[in-house]
N, C-alpha and C positions, 0 to 999 in steps of 0.2 A: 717538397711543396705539394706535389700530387698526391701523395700520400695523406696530407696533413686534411687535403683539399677532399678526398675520397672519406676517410673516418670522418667528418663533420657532417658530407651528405648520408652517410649510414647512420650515423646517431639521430638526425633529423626525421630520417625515414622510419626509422626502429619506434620515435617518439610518436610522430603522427597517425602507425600503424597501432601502437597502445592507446592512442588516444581513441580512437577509432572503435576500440573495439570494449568503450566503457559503457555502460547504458544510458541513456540519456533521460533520466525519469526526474519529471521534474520535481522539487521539493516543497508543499505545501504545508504553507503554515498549519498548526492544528486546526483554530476555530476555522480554515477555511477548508478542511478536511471534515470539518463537524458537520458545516453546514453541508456540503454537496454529497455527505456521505444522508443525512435526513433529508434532504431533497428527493437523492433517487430511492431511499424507503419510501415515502410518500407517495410516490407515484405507484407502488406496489398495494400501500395497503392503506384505508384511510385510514387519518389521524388528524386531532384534533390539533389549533397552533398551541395550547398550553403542553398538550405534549411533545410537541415535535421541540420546544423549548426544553422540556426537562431532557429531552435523547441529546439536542444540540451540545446540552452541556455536560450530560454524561459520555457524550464521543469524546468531547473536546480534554474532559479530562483524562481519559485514556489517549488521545491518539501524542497528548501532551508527555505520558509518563512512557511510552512508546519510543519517543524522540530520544527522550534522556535514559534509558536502556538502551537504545542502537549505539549513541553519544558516547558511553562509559564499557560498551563491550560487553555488557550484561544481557545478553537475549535468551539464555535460558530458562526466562520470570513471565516472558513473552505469553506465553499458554496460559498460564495462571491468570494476568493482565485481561485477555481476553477471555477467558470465563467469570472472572468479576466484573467484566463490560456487560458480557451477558446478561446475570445475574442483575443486575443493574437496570438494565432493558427491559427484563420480564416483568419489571414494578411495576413499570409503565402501560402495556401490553395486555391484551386478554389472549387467553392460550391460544385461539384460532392468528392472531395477530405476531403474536410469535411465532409459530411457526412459518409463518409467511416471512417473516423477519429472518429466522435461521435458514430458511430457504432462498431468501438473499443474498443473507450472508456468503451463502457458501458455494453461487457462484458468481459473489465478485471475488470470492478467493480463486474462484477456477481463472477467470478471467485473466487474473493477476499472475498466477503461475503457469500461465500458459506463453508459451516463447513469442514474441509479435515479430512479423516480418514472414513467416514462415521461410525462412532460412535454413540452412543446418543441411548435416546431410539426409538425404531421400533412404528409406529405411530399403533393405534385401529383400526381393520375394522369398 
């Protein structure tokens, strides 16, 4: 019985230790990924709202086809995806305006690949 009693608090403990250590990001819808991804451009660069419409809807459909590449295991179209976003973007865009756009981009990608908590172990002098 103690035995039985001890394996059930290990399994318990083993699960909530996994559980723990899943990341907790939340999952937003596209178009509400579209809009607060052209929200914080805006605030970067001006834009007019008929274009901040046409980006709305060119995130939305990337961040859409995005979803169902993660969905099916297929992320190696991922890069492709987001330089046809690009590409996309630059219609919109006068070159100075892009670039300020690719210089956002990249670093809400830093942001995003950067570990949050600063946790982990403290590196060797």
């Amino acid at each position: 019985m103690k035995r039985i009693n001890l394996l059930i608090i290990i399994a318990l403990i083993s699960t909530a230790a996994i559980k723990a250590q899943q990341p907790n990001r939340p999952t937003f819808d596209p178009k509400e990924r579209a809009v607060q991804t052209v929200n914080e451009l805006a605030k970067q660069i001006t834009i007019t709202p008929a274009i901040q419409d046409s980006l709305k809807t060119t995130f939305i459909n990337f961040f859409t086809e995005m979803r169902k590449a993660r969905e099916s295991g297929s992320r190696h179209d991922m890069q492709k995806m987001e330089s046809v976003r690009d590409l996309n973007v630059k219609k919109f865009l006068t070159d100075e305006q892009f670039k300020a756009y690719q210089k956002f981009m990249e670093e809400k990608r830093t942001r995003r690949n950067r570990p949050e908590g600063g946790g982990g172990m403290p590196e060797r002098p």
